[in-house]
Jmol script that loads the backbone (N, CA, C; Angstrom):
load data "model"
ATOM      1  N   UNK A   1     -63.773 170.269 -36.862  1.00  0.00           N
ATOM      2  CA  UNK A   1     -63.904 171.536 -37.536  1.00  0.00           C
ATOM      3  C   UNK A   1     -63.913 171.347 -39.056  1.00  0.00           C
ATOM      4  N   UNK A   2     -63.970 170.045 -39.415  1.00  0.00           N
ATOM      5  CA  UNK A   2     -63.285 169.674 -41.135  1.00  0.00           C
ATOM      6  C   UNK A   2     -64.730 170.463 -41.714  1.00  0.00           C
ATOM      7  N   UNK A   3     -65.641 169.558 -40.821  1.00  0.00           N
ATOM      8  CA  UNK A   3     -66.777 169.511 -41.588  1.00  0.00           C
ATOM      9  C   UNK A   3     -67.788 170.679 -41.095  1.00  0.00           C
ATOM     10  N   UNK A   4     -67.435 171.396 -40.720  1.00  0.00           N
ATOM     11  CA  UNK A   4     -68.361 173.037 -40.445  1.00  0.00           C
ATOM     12  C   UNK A   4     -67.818 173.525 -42.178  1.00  0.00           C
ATOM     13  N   UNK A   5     -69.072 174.402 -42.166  1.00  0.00           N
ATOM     14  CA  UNK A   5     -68.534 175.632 -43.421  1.00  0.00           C
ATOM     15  C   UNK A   5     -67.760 176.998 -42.479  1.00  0.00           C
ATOM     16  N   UNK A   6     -66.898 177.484 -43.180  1.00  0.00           N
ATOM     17  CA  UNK A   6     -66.211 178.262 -43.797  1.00  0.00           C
ATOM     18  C   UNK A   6     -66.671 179.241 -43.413  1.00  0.00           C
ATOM     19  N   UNK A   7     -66.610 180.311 -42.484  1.00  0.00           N
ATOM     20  CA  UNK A   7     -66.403 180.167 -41.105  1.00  0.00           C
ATOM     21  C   UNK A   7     -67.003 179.958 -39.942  1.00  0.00           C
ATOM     22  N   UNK A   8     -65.973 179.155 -38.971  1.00  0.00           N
ATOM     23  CA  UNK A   8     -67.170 178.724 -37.847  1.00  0.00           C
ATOM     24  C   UNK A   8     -66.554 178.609 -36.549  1.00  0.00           C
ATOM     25  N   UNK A   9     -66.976 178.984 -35.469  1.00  0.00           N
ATOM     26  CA  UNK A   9     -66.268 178.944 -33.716  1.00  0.00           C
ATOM     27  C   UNK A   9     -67.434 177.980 -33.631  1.00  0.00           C
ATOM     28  N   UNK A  10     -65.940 177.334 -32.247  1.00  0.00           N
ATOM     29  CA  UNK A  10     -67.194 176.469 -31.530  1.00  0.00           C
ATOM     30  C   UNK A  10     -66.459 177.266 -29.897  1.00  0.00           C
ATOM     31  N   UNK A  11     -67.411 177.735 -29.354  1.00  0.00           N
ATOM     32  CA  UNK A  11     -67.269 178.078 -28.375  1.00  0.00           C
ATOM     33  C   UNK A  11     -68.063 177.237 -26.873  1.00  0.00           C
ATOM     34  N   UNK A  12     -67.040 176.399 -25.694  1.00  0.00           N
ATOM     35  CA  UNK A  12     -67.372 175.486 -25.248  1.00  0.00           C
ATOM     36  C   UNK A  12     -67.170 175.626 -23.638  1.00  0.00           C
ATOM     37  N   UNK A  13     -68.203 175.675 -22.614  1.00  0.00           N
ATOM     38  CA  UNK A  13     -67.604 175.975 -21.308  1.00  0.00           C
ATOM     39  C   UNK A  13     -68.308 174.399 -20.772  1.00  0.00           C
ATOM     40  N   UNK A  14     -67.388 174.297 -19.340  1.00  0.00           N
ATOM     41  CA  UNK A  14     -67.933 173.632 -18.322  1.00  0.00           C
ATOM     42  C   UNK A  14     -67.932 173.691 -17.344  1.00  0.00           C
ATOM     43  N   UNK A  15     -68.738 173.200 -16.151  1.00  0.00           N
ATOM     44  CA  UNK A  15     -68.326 173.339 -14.697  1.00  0.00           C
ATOM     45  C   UNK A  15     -67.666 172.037 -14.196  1.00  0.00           C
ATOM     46  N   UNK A  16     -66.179 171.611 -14.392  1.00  0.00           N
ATOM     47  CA  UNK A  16     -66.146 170.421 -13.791  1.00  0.00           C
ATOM     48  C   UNK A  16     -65.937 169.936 -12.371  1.00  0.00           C
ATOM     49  N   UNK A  17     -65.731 171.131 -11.961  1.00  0.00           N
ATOM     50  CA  UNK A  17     -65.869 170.641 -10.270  1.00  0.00           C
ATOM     51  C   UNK A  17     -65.892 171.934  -9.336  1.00  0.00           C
ATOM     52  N   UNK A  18     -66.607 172.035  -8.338  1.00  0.00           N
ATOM     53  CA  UNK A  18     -66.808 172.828  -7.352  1.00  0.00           C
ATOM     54  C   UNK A  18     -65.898 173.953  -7.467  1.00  0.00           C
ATOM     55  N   UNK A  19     -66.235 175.081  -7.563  1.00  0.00           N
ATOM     56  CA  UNK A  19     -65.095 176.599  -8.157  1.00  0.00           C
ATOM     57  C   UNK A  19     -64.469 176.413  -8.880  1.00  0.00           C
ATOM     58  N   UNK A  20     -64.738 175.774 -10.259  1.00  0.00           N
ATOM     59  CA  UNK A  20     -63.972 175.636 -11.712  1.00  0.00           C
ATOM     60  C   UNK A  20     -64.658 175.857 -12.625  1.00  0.00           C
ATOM     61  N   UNK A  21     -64.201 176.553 -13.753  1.00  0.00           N
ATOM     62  CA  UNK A  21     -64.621 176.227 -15.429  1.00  0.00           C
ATOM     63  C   UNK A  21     -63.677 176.193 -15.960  1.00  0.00           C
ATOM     64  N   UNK A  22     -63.892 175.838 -17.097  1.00  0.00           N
ATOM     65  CA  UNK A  22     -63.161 175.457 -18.119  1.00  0.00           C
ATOM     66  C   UNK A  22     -64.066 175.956 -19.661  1.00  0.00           C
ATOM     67  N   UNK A  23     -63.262 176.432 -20.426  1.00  0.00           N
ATOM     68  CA  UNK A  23     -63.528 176.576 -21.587  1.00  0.00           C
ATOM     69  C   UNK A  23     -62.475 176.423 -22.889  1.00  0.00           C
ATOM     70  N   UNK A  24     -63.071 176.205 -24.399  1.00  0.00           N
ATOM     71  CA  UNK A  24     -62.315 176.034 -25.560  1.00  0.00           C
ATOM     72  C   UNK A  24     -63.073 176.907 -26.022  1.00  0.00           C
ATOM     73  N   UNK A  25     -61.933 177.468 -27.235  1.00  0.00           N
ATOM     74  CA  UNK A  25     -62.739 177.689 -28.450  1.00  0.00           C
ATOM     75  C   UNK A  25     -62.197 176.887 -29.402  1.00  0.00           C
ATOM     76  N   UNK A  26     -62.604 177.049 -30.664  1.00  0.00           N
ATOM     77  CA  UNK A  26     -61.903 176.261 -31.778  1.00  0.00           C
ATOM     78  C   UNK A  26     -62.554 177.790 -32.979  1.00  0.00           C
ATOM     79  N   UNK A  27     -61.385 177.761 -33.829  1.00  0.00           N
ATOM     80  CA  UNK A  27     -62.076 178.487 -34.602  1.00  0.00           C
ATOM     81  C   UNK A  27     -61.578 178.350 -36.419  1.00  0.00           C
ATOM     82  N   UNK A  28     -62.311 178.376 -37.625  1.00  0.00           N
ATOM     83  CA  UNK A  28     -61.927 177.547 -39.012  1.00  0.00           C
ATOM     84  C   UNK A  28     -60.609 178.337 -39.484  1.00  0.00           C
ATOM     85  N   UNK A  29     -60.003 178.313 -40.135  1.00  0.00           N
ATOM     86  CA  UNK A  29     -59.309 179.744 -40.625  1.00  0.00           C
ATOM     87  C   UNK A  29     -60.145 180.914 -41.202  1.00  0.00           C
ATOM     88  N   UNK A  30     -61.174 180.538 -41.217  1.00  0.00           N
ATOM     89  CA  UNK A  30     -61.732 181.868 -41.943  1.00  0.00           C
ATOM     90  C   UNK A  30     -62.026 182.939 -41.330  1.00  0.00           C
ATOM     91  N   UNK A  31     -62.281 182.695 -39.651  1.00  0.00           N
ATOM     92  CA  UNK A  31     -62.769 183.110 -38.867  1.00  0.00           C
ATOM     93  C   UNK A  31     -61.548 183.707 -38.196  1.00  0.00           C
ATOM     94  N   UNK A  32     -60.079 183.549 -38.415  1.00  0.00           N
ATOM     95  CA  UNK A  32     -58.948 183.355 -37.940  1.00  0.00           C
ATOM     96  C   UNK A  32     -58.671 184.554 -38.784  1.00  0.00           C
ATOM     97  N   UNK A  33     -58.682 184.790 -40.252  1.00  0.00           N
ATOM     98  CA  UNK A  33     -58.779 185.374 -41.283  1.00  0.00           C
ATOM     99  C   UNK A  33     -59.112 187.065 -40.907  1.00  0.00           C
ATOM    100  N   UNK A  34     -60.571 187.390 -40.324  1.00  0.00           N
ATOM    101  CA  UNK A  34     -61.436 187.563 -39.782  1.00  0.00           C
ATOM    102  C   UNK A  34     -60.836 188.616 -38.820  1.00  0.00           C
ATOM    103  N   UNK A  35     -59.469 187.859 -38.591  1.00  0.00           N
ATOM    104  CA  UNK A  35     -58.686 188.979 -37.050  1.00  0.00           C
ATOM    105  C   UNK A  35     -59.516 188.559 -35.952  1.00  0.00           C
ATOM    106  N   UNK A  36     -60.360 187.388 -35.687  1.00  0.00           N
ATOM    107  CA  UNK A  36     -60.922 187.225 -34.454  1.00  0.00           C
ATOM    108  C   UNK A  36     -59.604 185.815 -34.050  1.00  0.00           C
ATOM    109  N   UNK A  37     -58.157 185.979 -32.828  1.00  0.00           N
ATOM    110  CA  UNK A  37     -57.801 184.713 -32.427  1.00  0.00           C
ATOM    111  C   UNK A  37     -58.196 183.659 -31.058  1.00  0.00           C
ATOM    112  N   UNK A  38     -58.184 182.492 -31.182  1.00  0.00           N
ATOM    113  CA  UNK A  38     -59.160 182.010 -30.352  1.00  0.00           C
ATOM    114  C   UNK A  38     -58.185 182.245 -28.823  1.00  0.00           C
ATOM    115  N   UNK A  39     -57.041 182.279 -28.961  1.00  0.00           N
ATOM    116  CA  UNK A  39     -56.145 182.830 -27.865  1.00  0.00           C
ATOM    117  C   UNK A  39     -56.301 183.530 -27.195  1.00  0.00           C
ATOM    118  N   UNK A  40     -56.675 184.921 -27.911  1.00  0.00           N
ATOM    119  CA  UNK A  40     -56.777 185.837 -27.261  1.00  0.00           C
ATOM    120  C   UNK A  40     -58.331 186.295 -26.725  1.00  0.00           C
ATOM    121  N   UNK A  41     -58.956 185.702 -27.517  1.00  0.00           N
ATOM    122  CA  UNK A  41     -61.016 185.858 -27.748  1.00  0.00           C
ATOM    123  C   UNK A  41     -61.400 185.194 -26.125  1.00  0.00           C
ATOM    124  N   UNK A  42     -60.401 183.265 -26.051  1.00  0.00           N
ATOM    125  CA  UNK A  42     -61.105 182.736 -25.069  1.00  0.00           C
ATOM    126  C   UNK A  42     -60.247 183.193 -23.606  1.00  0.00           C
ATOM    127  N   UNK A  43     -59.114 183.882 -23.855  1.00  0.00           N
ATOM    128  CA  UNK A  43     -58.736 184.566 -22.568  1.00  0.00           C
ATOM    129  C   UNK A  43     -59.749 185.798 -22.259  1.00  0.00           C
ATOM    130  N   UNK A  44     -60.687 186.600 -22.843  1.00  0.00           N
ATOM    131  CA  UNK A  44     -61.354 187.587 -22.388  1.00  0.00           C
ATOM    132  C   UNK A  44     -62.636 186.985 -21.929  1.00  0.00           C
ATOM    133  N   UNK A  45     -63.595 186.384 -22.458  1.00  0.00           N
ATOM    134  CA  UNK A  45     -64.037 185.578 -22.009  1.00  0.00           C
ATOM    135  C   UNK A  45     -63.633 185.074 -20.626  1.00  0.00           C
ATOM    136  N   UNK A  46     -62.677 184.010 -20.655  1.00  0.00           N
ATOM    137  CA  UNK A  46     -62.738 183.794 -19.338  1.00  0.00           C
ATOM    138  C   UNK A  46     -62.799 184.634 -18.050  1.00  0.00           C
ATOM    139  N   UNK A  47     -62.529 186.046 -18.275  1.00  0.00           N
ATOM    140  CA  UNK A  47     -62.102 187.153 -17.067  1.00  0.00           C
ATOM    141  C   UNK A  47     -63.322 187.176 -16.512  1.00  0.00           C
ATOM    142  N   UNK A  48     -64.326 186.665 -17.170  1.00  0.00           N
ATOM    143  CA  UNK A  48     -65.453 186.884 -16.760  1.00  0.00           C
ATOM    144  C   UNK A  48     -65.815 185.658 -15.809  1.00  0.00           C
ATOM    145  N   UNK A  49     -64.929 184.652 -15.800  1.00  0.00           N
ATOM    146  CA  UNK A  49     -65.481 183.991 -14.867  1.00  0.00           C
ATOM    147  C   UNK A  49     -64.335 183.871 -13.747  1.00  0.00           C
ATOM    148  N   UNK A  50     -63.588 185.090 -13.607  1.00  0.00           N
ATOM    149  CA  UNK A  50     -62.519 185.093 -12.774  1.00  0.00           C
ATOM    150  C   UNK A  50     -60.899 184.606 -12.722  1.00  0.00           C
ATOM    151  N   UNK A  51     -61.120 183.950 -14.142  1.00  0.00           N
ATOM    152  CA  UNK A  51     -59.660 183.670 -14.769  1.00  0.00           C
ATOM    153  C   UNK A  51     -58.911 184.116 -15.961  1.00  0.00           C
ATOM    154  N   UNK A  52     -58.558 183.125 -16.848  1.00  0.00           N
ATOM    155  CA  UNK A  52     -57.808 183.253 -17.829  1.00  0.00           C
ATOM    156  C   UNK A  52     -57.273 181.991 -18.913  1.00  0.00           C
ATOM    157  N   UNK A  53     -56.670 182.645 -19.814  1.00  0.00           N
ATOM    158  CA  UNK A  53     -56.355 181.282 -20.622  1.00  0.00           C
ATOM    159  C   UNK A  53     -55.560 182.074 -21.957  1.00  0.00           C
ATOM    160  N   UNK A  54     -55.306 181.286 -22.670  1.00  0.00           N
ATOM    161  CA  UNK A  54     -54.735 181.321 -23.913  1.00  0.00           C
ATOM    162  C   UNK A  54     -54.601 180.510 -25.158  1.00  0.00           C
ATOM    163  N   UNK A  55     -54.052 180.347 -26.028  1.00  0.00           N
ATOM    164  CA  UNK A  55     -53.320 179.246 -26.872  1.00  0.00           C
ATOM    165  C   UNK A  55     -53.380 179.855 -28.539  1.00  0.00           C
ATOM    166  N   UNK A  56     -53.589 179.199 -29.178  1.00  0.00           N
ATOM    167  CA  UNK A  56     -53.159 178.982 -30.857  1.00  0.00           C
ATOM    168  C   UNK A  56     -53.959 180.396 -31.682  1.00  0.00           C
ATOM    169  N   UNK A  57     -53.870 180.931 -32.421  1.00  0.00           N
ATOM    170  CA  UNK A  57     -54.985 181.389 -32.753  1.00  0.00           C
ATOM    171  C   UNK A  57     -56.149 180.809 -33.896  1.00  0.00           C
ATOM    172  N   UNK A  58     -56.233 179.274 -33.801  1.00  0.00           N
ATOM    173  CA  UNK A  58     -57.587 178.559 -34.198  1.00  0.00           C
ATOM    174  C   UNK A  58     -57.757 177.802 -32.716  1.00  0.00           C
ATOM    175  N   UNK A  59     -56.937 177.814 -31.703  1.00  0.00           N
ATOM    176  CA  UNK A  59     -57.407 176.586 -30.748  1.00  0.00           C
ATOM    177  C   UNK A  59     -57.014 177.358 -29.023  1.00  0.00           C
ATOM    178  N   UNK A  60     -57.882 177.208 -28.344  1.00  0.00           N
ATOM    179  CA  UNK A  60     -57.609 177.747 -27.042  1.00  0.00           C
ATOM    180  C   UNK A  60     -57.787 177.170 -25.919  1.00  0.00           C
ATOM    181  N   UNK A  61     -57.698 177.153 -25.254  1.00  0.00           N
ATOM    182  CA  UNK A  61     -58.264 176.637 -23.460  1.00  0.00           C
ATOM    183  C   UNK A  61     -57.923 177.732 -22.440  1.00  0.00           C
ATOM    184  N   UNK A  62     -59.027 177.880 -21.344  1.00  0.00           N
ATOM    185  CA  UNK A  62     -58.999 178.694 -20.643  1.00  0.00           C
ATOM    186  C   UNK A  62     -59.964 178.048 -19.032  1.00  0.00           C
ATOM    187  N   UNK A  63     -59.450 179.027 -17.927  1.00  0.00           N
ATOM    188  CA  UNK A  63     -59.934 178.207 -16.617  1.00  0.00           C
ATOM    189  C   UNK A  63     -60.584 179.191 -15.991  1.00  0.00           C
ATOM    190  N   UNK A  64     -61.343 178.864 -14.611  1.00  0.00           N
ATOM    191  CA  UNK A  64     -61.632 180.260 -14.479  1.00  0.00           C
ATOM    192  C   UNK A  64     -62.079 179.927 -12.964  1.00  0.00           C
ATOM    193  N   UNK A  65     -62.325 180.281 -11.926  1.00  0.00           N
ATOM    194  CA  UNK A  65     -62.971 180.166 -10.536  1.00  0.00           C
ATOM    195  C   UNK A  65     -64.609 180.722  -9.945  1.00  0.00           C
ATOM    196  N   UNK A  66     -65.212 181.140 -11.087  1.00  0.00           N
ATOM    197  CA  UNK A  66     -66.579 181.274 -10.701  1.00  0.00           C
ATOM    198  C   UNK A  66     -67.507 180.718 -11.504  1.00  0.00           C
ATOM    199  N   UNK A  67     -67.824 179.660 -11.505  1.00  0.00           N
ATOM    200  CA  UNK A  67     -69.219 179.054 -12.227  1.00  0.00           C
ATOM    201  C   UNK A  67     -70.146 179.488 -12.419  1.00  0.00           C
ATOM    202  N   UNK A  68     -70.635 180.831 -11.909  1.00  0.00           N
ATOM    203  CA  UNK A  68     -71.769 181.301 -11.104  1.00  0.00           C
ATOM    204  C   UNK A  68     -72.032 181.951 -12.472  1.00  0.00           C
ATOM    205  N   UNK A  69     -71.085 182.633 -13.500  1.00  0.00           N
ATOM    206  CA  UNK A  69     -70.399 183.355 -14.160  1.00  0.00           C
ATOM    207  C   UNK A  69     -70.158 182.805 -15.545  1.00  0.00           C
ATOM    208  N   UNK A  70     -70.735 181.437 -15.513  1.00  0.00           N
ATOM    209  CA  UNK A  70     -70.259 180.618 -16.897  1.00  0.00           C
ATOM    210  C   UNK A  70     -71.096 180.649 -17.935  1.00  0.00           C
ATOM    211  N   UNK A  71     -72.481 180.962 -17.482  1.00  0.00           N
ATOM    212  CA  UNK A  71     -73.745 181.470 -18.736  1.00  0.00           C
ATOM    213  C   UNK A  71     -73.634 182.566 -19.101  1.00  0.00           C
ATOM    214  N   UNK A  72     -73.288 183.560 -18.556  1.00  0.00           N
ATOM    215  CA  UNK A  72     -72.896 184.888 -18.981  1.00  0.00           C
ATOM    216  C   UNK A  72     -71.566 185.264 -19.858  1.00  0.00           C
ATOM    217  N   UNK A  73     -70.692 184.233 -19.487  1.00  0.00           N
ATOM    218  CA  UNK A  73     -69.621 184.433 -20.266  1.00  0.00           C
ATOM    219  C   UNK A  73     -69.708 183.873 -21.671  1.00  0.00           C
ATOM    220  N   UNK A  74     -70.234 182.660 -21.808  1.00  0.00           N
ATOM    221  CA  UNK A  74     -70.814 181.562 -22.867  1.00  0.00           C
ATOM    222  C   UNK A  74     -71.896 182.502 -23.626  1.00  0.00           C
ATOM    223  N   UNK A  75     -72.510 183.590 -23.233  1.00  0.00           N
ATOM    224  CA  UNK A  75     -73.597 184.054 -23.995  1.00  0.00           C
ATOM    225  C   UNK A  75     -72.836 185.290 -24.499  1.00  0.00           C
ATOM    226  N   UNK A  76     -71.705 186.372 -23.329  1.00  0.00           N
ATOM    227  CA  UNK A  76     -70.977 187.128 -23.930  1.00  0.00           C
ATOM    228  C   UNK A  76     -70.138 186.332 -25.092  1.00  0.00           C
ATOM    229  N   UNK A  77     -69.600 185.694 -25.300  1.00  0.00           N
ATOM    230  CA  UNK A  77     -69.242 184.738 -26.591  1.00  0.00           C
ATOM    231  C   UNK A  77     -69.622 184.813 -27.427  1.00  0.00           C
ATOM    232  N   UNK A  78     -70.651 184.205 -27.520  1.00  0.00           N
ATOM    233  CA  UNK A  78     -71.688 183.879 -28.929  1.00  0.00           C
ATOM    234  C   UNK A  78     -72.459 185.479 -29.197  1.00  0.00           C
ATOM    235  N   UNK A  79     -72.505 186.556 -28.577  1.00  0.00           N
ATOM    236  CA  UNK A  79     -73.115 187.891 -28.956  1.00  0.00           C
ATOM    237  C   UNK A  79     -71.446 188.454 -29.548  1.00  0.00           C
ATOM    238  N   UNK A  80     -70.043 188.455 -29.449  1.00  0.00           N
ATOM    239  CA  UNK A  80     -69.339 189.008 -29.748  1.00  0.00           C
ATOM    240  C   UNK A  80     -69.124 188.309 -31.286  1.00  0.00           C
ATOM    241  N   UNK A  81     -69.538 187.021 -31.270  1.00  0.00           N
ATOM    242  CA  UNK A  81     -68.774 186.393 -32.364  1.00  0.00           C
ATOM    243  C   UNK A  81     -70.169 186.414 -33.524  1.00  0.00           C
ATOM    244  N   UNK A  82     -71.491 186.374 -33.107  1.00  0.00           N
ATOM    245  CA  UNK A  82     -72.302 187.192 -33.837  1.00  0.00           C
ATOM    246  C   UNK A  82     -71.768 188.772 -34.982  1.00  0.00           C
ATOM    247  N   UNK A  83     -71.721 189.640 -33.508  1.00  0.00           N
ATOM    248  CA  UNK A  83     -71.695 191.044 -33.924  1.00  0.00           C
ATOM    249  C   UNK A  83     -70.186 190.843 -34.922  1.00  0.00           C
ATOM    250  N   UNK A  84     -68.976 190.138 -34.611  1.00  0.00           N
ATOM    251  CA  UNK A  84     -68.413 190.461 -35.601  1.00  0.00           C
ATOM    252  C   UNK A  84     -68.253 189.420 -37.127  1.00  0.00           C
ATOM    253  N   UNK A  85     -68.824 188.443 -36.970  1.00  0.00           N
ATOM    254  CA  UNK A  85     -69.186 187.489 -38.337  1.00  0.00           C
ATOM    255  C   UNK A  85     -70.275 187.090 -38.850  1.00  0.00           C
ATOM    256  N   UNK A  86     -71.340 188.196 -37.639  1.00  0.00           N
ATOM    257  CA  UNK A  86     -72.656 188.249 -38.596  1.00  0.00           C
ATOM    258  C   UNK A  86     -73.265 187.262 -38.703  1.00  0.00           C
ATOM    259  N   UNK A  87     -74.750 186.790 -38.436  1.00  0.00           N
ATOM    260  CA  UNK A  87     -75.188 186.048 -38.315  1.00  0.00           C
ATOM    261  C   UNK A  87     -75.171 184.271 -39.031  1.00  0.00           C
ATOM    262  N   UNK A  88     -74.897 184.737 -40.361  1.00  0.00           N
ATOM    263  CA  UNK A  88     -74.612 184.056 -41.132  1.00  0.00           C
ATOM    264  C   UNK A  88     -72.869 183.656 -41.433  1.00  0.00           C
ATOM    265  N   UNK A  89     -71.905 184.178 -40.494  1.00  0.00           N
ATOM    266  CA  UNK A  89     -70.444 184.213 -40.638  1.00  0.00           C
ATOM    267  C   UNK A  89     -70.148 185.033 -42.093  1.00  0.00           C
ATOM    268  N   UNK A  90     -71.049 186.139 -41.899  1.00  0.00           N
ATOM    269  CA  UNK A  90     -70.525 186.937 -43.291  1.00  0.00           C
ATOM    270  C   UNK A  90     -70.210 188.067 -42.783  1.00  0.00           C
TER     271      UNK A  90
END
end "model"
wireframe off; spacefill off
backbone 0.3
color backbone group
């Protein structure tokens, strides 16, 4: 995250095995700043793939039981974190 500008999510899913995902976010302080926390951002997110998660508000992990469900959640992501830091994180 050193080397992103000022502000930046990385928002990250996977399928690692048969009825699982997994996701992170990571997010700069600016973005933290922002009132968006990655704690609480990548637990909503995940509901969408039938779970949950939590952690820091720059750092998160979250799990979830439908894969089926992991492009949609990964795209709800990146349209929320758009609409609120603007295309350009402004």
């Amino acid at each position: 995250m050193e080397t992103l500008a000022d502000p930046a999510a990385i928002v990250l899913g996977s399928c690692p095995g048969e009825g699982k995902v997994s996701l992170v976010a990571a997010f700069t302080p600016g973005v933290v700043d922002q009132g968006i926390q990655a704690g609480k951002f990548i637990g909503q997110i995940a509901k969408l793939c039938g779970g949950g998660g939590g952690g820091r508000p720059n750092f998160a992990q979250a799990g979830g039981r439908k894969p089926d469900n992991l492009a949609d959640a990964l795209e709800k992501a990146k349209s929320e974190l758009i609409a609120h830091l603007g295309e350009n994180g402004n």
